[in-house]
Each structure stands twice: as C-alpha cells, then as structure tokens.
C-alpha positions in Angstrom: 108.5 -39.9 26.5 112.1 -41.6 25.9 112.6 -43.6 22.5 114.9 -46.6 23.4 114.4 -47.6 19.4 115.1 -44.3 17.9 118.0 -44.6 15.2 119.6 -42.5 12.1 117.5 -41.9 9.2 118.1 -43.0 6.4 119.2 -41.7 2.5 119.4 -43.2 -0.8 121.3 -40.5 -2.9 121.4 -40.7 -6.8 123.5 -38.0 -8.4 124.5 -37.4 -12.3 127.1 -34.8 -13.1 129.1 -33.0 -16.0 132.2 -31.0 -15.7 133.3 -29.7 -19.2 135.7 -26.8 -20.4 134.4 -25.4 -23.4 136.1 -23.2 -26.0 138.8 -22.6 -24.3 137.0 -20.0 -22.3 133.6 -21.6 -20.6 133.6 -23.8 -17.7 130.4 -25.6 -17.3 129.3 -27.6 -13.7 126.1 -29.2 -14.2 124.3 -32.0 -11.6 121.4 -33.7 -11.4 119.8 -35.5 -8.4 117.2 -37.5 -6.3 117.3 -38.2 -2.6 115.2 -40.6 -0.6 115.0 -40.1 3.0 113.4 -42.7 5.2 112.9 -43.2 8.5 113.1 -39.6 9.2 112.6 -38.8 13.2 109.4 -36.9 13.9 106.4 -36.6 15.9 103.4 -38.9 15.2 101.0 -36.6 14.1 98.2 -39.0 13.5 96.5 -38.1 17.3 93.9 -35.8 17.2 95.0 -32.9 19.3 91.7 -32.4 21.2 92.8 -36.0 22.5 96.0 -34.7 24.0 99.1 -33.8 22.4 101.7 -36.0 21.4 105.0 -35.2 22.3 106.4 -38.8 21.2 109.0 -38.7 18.4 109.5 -42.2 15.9 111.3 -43.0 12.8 108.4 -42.6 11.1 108.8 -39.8 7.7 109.1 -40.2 4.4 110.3 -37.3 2.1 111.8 -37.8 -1.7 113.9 -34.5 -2.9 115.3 -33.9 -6.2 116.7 -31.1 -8.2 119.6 -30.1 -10.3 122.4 -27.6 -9.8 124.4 -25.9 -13.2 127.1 -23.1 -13.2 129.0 -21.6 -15.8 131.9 -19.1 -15.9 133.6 -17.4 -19.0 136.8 -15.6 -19.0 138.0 -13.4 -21.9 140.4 -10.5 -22.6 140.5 -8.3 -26.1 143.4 -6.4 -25.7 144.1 -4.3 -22.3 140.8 -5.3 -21.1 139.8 -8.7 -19.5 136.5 -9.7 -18.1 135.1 -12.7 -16.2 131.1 -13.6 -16.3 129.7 -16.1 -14.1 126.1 -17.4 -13.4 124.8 -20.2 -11.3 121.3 -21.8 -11.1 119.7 -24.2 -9.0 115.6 -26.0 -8.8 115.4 -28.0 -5.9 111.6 -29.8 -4.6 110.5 -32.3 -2.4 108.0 -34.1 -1.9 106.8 -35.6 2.2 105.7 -38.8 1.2 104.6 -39.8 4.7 104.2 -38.1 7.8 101.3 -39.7 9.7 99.1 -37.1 10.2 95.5 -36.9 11.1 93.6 -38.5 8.4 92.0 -35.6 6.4 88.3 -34.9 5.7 89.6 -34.4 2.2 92.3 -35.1 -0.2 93.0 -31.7 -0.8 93.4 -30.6 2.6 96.6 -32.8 3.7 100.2 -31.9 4.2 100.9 -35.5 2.5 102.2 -35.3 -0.7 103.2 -31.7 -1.3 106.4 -29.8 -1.0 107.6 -29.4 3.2 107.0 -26.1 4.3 103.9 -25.3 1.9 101.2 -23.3 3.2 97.6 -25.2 3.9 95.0 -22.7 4.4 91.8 -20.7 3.6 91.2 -19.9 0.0 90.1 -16.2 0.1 87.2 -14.7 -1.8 86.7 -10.9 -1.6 85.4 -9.3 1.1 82.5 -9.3 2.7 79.5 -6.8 1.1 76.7 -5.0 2.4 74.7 -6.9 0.0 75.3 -10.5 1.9 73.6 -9.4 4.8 70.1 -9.2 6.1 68.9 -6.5 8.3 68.9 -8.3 11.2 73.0 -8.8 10.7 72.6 -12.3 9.4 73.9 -13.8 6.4 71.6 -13.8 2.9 70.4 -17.6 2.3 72.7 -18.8 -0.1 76.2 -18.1 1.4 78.0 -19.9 3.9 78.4 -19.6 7.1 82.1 -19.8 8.6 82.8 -21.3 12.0 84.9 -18.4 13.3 82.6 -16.4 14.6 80.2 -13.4 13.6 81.2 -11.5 10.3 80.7 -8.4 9.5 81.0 -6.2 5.9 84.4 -5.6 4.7 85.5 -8.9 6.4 87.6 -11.4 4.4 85.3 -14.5 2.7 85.9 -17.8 2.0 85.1 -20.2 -0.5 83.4 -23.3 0.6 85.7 -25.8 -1.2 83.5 -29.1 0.2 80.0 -26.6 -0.9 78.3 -27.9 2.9 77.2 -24.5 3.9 80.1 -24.1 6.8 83.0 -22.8 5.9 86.0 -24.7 8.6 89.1 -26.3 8.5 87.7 -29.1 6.2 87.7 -26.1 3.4 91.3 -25.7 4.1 94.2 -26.6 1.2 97.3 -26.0 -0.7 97.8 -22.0 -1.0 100.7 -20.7 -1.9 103.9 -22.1 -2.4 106.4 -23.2 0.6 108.1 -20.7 2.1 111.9 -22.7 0.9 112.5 -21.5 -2.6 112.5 -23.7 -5.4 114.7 -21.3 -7.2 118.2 -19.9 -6.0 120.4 -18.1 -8.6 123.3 -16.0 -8.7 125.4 -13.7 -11.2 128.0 -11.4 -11.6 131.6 -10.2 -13.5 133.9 -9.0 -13.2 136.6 -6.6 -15.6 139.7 -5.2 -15.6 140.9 -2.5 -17.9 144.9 -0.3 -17.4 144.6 -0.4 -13.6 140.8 -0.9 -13.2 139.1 -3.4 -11.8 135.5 -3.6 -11.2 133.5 -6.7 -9.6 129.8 -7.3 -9.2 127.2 -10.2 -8.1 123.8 -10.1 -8.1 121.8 -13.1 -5.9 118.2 -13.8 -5.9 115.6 -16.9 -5.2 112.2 -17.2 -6.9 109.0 -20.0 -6.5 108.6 -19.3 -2.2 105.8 -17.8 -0.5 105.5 -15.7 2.7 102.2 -15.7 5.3 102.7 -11.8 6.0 100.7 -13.1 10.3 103.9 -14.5 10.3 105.2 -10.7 10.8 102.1 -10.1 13.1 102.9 -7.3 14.4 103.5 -5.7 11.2 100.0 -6.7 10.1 97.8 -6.6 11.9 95.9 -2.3 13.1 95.0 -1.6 15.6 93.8 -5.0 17.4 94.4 -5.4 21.2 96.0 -1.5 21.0 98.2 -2.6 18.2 100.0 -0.3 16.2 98.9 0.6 12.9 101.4 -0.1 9.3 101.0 1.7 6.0 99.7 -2.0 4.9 96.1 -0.3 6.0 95.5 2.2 4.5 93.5 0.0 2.0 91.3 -0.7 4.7 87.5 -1.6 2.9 85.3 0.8 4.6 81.6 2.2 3.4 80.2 4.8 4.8 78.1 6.7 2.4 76.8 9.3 4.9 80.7 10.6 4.5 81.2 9.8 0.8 83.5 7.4 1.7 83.2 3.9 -0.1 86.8 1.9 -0.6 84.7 -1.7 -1.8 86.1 -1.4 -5.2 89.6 -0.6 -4.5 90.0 -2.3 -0.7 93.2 -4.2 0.0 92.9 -4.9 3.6 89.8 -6.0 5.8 87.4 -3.6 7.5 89.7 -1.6 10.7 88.6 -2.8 14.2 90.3 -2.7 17.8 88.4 -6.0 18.6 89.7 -9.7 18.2 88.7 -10.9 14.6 89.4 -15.0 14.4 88.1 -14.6 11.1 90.0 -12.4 9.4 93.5 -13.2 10.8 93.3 -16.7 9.9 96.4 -18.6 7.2 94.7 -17.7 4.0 95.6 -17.1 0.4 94.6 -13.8 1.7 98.0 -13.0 3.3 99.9 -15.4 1.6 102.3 -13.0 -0.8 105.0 -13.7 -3.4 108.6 -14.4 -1.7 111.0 -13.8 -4.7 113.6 -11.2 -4.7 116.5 -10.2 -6.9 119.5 -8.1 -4.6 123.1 -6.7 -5.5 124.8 -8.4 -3.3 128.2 -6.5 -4.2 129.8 -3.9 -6.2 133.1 -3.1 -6.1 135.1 -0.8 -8.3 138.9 -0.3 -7.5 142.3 1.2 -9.2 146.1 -0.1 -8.7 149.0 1.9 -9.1 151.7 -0.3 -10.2 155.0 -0.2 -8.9 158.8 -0.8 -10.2 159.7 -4.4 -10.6 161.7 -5.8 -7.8 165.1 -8.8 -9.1 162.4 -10.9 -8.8 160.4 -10.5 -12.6 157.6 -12.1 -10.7 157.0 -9.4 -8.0 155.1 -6.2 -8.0 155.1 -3.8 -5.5 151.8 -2.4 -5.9 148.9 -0.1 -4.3 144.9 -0.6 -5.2 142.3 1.7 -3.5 138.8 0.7 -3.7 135.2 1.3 -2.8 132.7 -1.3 -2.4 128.8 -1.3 -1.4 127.1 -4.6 0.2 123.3 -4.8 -0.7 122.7 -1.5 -2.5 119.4 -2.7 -3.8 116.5 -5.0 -3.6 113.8 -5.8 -6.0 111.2 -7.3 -4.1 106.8 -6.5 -4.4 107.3 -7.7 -0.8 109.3 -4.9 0.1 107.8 -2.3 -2.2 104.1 -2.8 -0.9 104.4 -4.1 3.0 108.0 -2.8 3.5 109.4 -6.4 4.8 113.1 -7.8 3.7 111.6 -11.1 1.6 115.2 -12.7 3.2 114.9 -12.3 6.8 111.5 -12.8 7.4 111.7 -15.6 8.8 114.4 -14.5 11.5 117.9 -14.1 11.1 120.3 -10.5 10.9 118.3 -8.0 8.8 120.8 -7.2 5.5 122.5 -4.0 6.0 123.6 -2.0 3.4 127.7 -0.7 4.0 129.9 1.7 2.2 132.9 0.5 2.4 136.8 2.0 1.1 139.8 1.1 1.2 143.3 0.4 0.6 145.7 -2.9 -0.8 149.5 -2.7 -0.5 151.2 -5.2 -2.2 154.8 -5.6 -1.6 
C-alpha cells in the first residue's frame, strides 16, 4: 500500500572530539557521541499476524545510538631501526526506543527497549531425562508442558519464565547479545631495520552473538534427509542395553530424521559467542638500494616482498562448529592468499 506522507527520517547528532599530538611521538583521535533517530520508516508491527500481515510502511521508529571511537599511533626510531604501533578501538549501542510492535504478554519478552538486532528467544534448560517421564510417555506432574508438540528424552527444555505450566512464546526474552558487535578493534606495526621492513594488523570485534539455525544446514542431522556436521557427535542418547549413555556429557539434542518444532526453535540453546580476533596482514619485505641519481632526493630502488591475508582466526565459533564468525551472516567467505612480489622504484 502506497504512503503519500512518507518523508526523511530524522537525526539529532551530538559529537565531542580530541585530536592531540603527544610527546612528540603519539597521536591520539578520540570521539564521543549520541544519535537520535526519529521518524525512522518501517513497518507497523503492532497487527497481530494471525489478523493478516501488514505490509504498510510509516515514519513510525524510534532508536537512540551512542558510542565513542579512540585511536592512537606512535612512531619511533633508536638508531638504524624505526617502528610505527597503531591501535584503534571503538563501543558502539543502541537502543529501539519505539517500534510499535504487538503489545507483549510481558515486559521481558519485547524487542522495545534493547539493542536492534538482539536475539528474543527460548531460555534453554538441559535436556530432557528419562526421569521426567511417565510410562505412558507423558510428562511427570510438576514440569511444564511446551506448546510445540510431543517431547521426547534427550530433547532440549525450557524454563517457564511466566511459571503457568505451558511453556510458549509468552516465555520468550532477551538471549544473547545482537548479532552487530558492540566492540570493533584493530592493531598493528610496523618496523624497519637496514633494508627491512615488516608490517602487520590484527582486526577483531567482541560483545555479538550468532543463532547457529541461522546456518541451518550446518545444524541441523539428519532431519528431512539432511546431512549430518561434526556439531553431533554430542548427540544425548541412552541406551543402557548397549552401554551407551551420553546424559552427562551431551551437547546436542537426541538424533532423529523426523521434524522436531521443539528442538530447532531460537533459543539460548544455539545462540553462541560471535567474537573473533584475525591477522588480517603480514607482510615482511627487503629493498636493495640503488646509486643516487643528480637529484639528492631520488633513489632508484628494488624491494621484494611476501605477504599473507588472513593467516589465522581465533574464534570458539570456528574451533567447535567450524563456521567463519565474519561471514555468517552472508557475504565472500575470507580467504587466506600468499602473495610475493616485486617494487621497482626509479
């Protein structure tokens, strides 16, 4: 449906900054800052969708940001060898501060008020045990029931968060953080020494989550003829018969081929730490220096070099699930290069 009154948002910016040269040799950049956004174009979320979904878009969101960037670089030299360190930083949050969606059964279930982006789901409590069941299949009086259909042992449970005896969306809230980081950080050098030069950066973010359904295909065995990851073999399983009992150790719910709405749903469950440190660079080169040209200004020179782009990743997402933390969420997956060669300079 057209919007004859849609318009530009708009944006109330304060900033506060500091450029200082310290020493002689440090060169600090520092800023802090708040944005208000109003009048943000967006979908009215506040019809419920079993009433028909709302494709209508208004100037209708809220969102407050703020934050503050710092970077710092120091050159030196003792002698024949000279050096450069550098290092940025930078915490940025926001806040939606409207978005006019369905009022909540709860506070703690709405979007409202938390950072854009953050994950609202299930808050995940073990897995399901032999114990919790009666012989008939049904659950022990005293535990609640979810709404997504039969469970089984070794499925994922949930806490009750409203304590009504049906676990549903009601039970839902923050988990996680959002999957933008609030960290991004970078640092590097670089030295020279007779002919040698050698440069380096390191880039990382911290304070973001990842919902590993998000790679589906990657998590979930064996459902609808799926293929299976290494991320099962922590399957819970119990079968005593075959002295086989993984309760104690389990890291992935109980292995099925059938549709399971209860285990696959947005939970703390599969919500996993984002953060990642990579060498984004290293580079390590020589020049030969030539004979001075009239000119006491020009060098006629030759440098060879060798440089590797991403060389290494420290990640727990990578190590344990085998998923780049950066491109997760689309984009080119980072490849690694070897590259040499040669500078003439004349």
């Amino acid at each position: 449906i057209s919007n004859p009154d849609a318009h530009a948002e708009k944006s109330t910016k304060y900033n506060l900054g500091v450029d200082a040269s310290l020493l002689g040799n440090l060169t600090v950049m520092a800023d802090v800052y708040m944005d208000k956004r109003t009048d943000i174009l967006t979908l009215d979320n506040s019809l419920m969708e079993y009433y028909g979904k709302n494709y209508y878009f208004s100037n209708i969101g809220k969102m407050t940001s703020k934050g503050f960037e710092a970077s710092a670089v120091w050159n030196g030299r003792t002698g024949a060898f000279s050096y450069a360190l550098n290092g940025m930083v930078s915490y940025n949050t926001n806040n939606i501060d409207y978005m006019a969606e369905v009022a909540p059964a709860h506070d703690y279930n709405a979007k409202t008020g938390r950072p854009f982006g953050t994950f609202i789901g299930l808050v995940a409590d073990g897995f399901y045990d032999v114990t919790d069941f009666n012989s008939d299949g049904s659950l022990v009086n005293g535990i609640s029931t979810p709404a997504f259909g039969a469970v089984q042992p070794g499925d994922v449970k949930y806490q009750d968060l409203d304590n009504n005896g049906i676990i549903d969306q009601n039970d839902v809230t923050a988990i996680g953080k959002s999957i933008y980081p609030e960290w991004t950080y970078g640092f590097g050098g670089s030295a020279e020494f007779k002919g040698f030069d050698l440069n380096i950066m390191f880039q990382g973010i911290a304070g973001a989550s990842v919902n590993l359904l998000d790679n589906w295909n990657q998590t979930v065995a064996f459902v609808d003829n799926r293929n299976v990851f290494p991320i099962a073999e922590g399957a819970w399983a119990y079968y005593p018969d075959q002295n086989i009992d993984t309760r104690s150790t389990a890291t992935y719910p109980r292995l099925t081929t059938q549709s399971n709405d209860n285990n696959y749903r947005t939970s703390s469950f599969w919500i996993k730490n984002r953060d990642y440190l990579k060498v984004r660079n290293i580079e390590v080169g020589y020049t030969f220096l030539g004979s001075k040209s009239l000119n006491p200004d020009d060098k006629n020179n030759l440098r060879v070099y060798v440089n590797v782009i991403n060389p290494f990743t420290w990640s727990k997402l990578l190590d344990d699930y085998d998923m780049d933390p950066e491109n997760i969420y689309g984009g080119y997956p980072s490849v690694k290069s070897v590259n040499a060669g040669i500078t003439l300079t004349f």
